[in-house]
C-alpha positions as CSV (number, residue, x, y, z in Angstrom):
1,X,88.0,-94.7,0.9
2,X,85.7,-96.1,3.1
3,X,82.0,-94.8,4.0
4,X,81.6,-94.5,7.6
5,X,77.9,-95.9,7.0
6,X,76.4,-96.5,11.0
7,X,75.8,-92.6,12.1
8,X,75.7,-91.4,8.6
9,X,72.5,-93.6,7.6
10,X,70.9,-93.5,11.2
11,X,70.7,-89.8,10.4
12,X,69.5,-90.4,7.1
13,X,67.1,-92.9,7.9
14,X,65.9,-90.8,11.1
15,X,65.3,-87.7,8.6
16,X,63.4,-89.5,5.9
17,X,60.8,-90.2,8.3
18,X,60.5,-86.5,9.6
19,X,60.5,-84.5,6.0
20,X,57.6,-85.5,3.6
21,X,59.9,-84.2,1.0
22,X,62.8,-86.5,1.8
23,X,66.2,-85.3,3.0
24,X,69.1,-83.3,1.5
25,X,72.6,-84.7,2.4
26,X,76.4,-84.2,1.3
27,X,77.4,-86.5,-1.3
28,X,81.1,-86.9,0.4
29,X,81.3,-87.2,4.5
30,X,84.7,-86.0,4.0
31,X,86.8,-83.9,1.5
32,X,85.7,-83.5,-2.4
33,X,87.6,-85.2,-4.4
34,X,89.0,-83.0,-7.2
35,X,88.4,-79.7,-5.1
36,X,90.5,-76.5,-5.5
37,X,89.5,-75.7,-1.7
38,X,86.9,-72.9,-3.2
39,X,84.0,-72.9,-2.8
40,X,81.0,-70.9,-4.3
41,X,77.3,-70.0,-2.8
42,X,74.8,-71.8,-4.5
43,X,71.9,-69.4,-6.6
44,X,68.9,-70.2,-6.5
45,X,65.8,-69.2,-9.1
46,X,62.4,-69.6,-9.6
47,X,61.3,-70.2,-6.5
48,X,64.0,-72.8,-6.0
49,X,63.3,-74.7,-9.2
50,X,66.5,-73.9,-10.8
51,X,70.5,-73.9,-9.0
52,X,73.3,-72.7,-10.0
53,X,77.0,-72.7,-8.6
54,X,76.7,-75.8,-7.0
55,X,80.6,-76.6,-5.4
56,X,79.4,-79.0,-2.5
57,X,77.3,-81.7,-4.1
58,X,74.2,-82.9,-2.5
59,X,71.8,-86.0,-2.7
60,X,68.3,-86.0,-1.9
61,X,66.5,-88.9,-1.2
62,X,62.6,-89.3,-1.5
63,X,61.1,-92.8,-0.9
64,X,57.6,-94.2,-0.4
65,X,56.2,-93.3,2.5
66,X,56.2,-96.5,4.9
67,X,57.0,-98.8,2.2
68,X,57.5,-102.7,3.4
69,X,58.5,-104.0,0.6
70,X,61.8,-103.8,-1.3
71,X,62.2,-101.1,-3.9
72,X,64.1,-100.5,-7.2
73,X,65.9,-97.2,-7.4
74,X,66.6,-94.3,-9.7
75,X,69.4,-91.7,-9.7
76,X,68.1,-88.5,-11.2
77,X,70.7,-86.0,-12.7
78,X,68.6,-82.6,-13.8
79,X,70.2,-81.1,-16.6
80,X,70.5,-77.9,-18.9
81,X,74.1,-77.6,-20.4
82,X,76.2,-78.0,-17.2
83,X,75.2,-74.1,-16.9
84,X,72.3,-74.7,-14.1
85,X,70.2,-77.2,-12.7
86,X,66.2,-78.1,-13.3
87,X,66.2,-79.2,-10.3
88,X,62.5,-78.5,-9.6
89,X,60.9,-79.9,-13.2
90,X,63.9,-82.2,-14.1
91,X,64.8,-83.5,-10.2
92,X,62.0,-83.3,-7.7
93,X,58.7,-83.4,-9.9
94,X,60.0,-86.8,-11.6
95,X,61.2,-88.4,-8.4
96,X,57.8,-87.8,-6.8
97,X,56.2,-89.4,-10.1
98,X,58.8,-92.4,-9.4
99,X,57.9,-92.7,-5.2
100,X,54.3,-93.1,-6.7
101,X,55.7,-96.2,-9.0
102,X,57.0,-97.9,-5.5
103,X,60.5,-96.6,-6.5
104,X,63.4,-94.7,-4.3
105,X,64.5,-90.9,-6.1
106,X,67.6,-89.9,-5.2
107,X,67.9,-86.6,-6.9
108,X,71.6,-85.3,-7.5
109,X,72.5,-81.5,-7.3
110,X,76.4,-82.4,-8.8
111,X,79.1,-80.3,-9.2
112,X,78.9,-77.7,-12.1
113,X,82.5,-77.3,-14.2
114,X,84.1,-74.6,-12.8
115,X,88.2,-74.0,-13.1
116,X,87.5,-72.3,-9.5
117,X,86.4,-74.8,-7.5
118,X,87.7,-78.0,-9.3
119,X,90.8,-79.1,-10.0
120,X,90.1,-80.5,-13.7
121,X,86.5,-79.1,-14.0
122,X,85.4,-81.8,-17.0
123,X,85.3,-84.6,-14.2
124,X,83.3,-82.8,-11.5
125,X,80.2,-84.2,-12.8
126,X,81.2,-87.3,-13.3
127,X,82.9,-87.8,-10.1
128,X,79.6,-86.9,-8.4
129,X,77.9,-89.1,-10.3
130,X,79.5,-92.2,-9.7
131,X,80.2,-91.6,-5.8
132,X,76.1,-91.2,-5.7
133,X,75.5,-94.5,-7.5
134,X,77.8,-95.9,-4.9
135,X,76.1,-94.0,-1.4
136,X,72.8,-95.9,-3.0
137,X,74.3,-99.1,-3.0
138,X,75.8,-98.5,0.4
139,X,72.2,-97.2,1.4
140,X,70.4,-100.1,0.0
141,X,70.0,-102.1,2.5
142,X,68.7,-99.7,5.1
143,X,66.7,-98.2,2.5
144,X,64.9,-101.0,1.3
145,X,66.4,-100.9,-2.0
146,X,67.4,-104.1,-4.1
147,X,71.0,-102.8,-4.9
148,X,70.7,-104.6,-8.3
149,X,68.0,-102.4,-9.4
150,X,69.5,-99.2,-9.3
151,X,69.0,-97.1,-12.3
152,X,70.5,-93.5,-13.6
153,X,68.3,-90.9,-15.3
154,X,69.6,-87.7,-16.9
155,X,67.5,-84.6,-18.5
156,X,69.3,-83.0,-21.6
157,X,73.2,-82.4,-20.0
158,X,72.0,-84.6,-16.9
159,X,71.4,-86.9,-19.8
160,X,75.0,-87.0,-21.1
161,X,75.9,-87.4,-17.8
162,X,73.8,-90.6,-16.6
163,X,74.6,-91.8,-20.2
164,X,78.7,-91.6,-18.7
165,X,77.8,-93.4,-15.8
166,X,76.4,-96.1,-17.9
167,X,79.4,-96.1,-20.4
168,X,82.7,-95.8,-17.9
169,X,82.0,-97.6,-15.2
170,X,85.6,-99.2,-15.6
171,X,87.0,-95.9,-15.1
172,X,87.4,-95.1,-11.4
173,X,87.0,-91.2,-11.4
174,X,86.6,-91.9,-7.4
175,X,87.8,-94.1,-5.6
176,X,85.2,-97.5,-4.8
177,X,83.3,-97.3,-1.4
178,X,83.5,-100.9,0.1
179,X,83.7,-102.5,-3.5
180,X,80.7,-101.4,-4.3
181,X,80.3,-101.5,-8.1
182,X,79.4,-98.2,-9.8
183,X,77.5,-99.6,-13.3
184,X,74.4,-98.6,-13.0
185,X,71.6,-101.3,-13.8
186,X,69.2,-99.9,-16.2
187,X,69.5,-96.3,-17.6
188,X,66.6,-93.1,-18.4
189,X,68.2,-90.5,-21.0
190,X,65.5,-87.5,-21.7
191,X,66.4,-85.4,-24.7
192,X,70.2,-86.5,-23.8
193,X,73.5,-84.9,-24.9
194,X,75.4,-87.5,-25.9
195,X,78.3,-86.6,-27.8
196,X,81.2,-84.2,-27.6
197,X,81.6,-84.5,-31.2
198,X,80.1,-82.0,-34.3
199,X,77.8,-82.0,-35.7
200,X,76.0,-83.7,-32.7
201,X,77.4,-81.8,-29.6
202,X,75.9,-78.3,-28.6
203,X,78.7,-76.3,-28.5
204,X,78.0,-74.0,-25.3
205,X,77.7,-77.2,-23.6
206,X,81.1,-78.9,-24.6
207,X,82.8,-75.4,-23.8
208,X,81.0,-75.5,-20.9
209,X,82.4,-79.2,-19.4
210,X,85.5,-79.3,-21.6
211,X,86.3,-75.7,-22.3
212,X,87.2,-73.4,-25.5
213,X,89.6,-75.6,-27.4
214,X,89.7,-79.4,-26.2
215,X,91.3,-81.7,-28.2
216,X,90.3,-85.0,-30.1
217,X,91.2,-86.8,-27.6
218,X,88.8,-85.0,-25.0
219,X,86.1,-84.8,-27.0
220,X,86.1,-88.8,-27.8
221,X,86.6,-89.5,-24.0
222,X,83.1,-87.6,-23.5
223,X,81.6,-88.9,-26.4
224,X,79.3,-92.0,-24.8
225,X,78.6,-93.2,-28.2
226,X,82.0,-94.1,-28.6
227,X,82.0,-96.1,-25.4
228,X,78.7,-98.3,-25.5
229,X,79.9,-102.2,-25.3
230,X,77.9,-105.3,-24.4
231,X,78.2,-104.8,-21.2
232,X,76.1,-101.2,-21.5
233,X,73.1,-101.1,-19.1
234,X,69.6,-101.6,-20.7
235,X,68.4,-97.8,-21.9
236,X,65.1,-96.5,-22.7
237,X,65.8,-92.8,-24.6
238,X,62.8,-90.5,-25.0
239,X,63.3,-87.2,-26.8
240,X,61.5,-84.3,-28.4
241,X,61.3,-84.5,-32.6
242,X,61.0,-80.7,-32.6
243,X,64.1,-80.3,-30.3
244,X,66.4,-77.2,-31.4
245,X,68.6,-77.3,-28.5
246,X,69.7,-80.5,-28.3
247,X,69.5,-82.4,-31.5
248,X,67.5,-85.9,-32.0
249,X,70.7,-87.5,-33.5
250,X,72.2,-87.9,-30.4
251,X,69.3,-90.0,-29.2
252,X,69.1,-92.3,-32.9
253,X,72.7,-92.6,-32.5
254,X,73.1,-94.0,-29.1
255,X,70.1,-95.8,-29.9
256,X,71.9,-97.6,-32.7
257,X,75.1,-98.4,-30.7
258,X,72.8,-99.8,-28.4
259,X,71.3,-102.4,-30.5
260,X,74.6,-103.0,-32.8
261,X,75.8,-104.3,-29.4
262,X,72.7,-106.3,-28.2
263,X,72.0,-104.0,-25.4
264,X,68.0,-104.3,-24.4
265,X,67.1,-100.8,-25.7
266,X,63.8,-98.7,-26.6
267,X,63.9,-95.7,-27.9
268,X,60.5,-92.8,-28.4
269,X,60.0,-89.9,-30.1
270,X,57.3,-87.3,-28.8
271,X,56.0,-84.6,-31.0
272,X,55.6,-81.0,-30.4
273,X,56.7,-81.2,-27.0
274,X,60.3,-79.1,-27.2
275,X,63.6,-79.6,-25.4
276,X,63.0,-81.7,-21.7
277,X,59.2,-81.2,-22.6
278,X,59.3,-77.7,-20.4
279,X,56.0,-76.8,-19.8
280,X,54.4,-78.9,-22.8
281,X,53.3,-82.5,-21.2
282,X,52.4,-83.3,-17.8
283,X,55.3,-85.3,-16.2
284,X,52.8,-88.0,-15.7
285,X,51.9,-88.8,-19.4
286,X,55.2,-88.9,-21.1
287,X,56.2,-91.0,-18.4
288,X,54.0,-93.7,-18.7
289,X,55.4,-95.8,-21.5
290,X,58.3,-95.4,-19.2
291,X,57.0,-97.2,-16.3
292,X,55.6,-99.6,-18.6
293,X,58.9,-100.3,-19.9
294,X,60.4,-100.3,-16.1
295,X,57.8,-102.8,-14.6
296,X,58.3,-104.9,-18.0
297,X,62.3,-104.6,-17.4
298,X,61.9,-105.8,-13.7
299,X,62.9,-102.2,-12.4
300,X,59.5,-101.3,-11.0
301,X,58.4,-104.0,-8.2
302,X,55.0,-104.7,-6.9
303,X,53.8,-101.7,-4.9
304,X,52.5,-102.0,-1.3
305,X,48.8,-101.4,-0.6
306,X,49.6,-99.3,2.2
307,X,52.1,-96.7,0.2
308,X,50.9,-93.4,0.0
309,X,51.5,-91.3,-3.1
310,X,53.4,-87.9,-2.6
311,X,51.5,-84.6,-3.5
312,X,52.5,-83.6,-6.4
313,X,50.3,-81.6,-9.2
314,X,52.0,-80.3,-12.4
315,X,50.0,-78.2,-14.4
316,X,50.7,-78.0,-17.7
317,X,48.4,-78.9,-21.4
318,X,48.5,-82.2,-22.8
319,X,50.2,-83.2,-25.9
320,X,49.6,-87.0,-27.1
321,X,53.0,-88.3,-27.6
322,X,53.9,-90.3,-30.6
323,X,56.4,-93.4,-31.1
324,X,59.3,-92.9,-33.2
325,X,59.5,-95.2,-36.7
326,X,61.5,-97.2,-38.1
327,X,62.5,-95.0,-40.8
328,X,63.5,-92.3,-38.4
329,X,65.4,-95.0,-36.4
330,X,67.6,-95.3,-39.6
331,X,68.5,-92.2,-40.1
């Protein structure tokens, strides 16, 4: 499979300039892999914020306006329980909060399991995720991205799937675009799912992706604790103490394969903020020991002084966020 780049970037590139809010393309140029041949109609919410039904996956890109200098890269998969998207609060509001770091969003609306519209629904998302990290290495150079600072982030499901991406990158679930390598270089997991597994998975989720009954066997293939080696992109996990969708443990978990295999890790824990932090903390202050941790890591580069921020204004009541300790790190 090989990406018929020329037209499909000079379109691209063309349309970044003429949409402040970037521009929405498909995530194959040809046939979706894995696709019955049905498709649905997407349903929107909220005023947009929210999708659901998505059968043609899409990738929007948002990068800093008129940016010179070479950027790092993050590939942003909203979440909530492979039932709908936050594409709003968990897709566009972070990626604008990125552009402002100097860094290129490209925001994912993937494929939601469906026995409809895909084949073997479990690997929709998946699939989606990997041919995205591979379109943003294609991209890079046009883009102004450094293709070896390209990072996943995932909200809540989104999380479980970013953490896949970081975890079976040796498994082709599509086929490679011009060798292009699908381990991503550094990874963001908010409030993650991360295994399939009791007691840790939430169980409308894993019937969601893997259905009613799935075996042992299924569940440990989508069980990313099970899969961290050395080889594991550097992580930084942030999640909600008072979470009672999702719980912590998959976070202290992950966060303990990590380190038992001397992959760079950090790991915070916020109080009273809930599930994704909906509505609790502006997007701006939970984020910035993130961005302190990117620019430390080498994934945020020097800003140019002519880059102009995106408007973007959450609104929501501050909470100050607290670190997570050791003791709870134990656990």
């Amino acid at each position: 499979m090989q990406l018929q780049s020329g037209a499909w970037l000079l379109l691209l590139c063309t349309s970044l300039h003429l949409h402040a809010q970037g521009f929405d393309t498909p995530l194959y140029e040809a046939g979706i892999p894995n696709s019955t041949g049905h498709f649905t109609d997407e349903t929107w919410s909220n005023n947009y914020a929210q999708v659901r039904q998505v059968s043609k996956p899409y990738l929007l890109i948002l990068t800093p306006k008129q940016h010179k200098l070479r950027t790092s890269a993050v590939i942003i998969f909203p979440g909530d329980g492979y039932n709908y998207e936050e594409y709003e609060r968990e897709g566009k509001a972070i990626g604008m909060e990125l552009v402002k770091q100097n860094v290129t969003a490209f925001i994912v609306r993937y494929r939601l399991p469906d026995s409809t519209t895909m084949k073997d629904p479990s690997i929709g998302p998946i699939q989606d995720a990997q041919q995205a990290i591979q379109l943003a290495r294609s991209a890079a150079k046009d883009l102004l991205v450094d293709p070896d600072r390209i990072g996943v982030m995932g909200f809540s499901a989104g999380g479980h799937l970013a953490a896949m991406a970081g975890t079976q990158f040796d498994t082709a679930y599509v086929p490679r675009m011009n060798n292009n390598s699908v381990r991503p270089d550094f990874m963001i997991l908010v409030c993650p799912v991360i295994s399939m597994k009791d007691p840790l998975a939430p169980a409308a989720t894993r019937e969601r992706l893997l259905g009613t009954a799935p075996t042992a066997a299924l569940e440990a293939q989508f069980s990313n604790e099970l899969h961290v080696t050395d080889q594991t992109p550097p992580t930084y996990l942030i999640y909600a103490k008072n979470d009672s969708i999702v719980s912590p443990r998959n976070s202290i978990v992950f966060y303990n394969q990590l380190k038992m295999h001397g992959v760079d890790a950090h790991i915070e824990g916020l109080d009273n903020v809930g599930h994704a932090f909906a509505g609790t903390i502006p997007t701006e202050q939970w984020t910035k020991n993130l961005f302190a941790w990117m620019r430390q890591s080498g994934w945020i580069l020097d800003m140019a002084p002519e880059d102009i921020e995106p408007e973007y204004t959450p609104s929501a009541p501050a909470v100050v966020p607290a670190t997570i300790s050791a003791k709870e790190v134990a656990l």
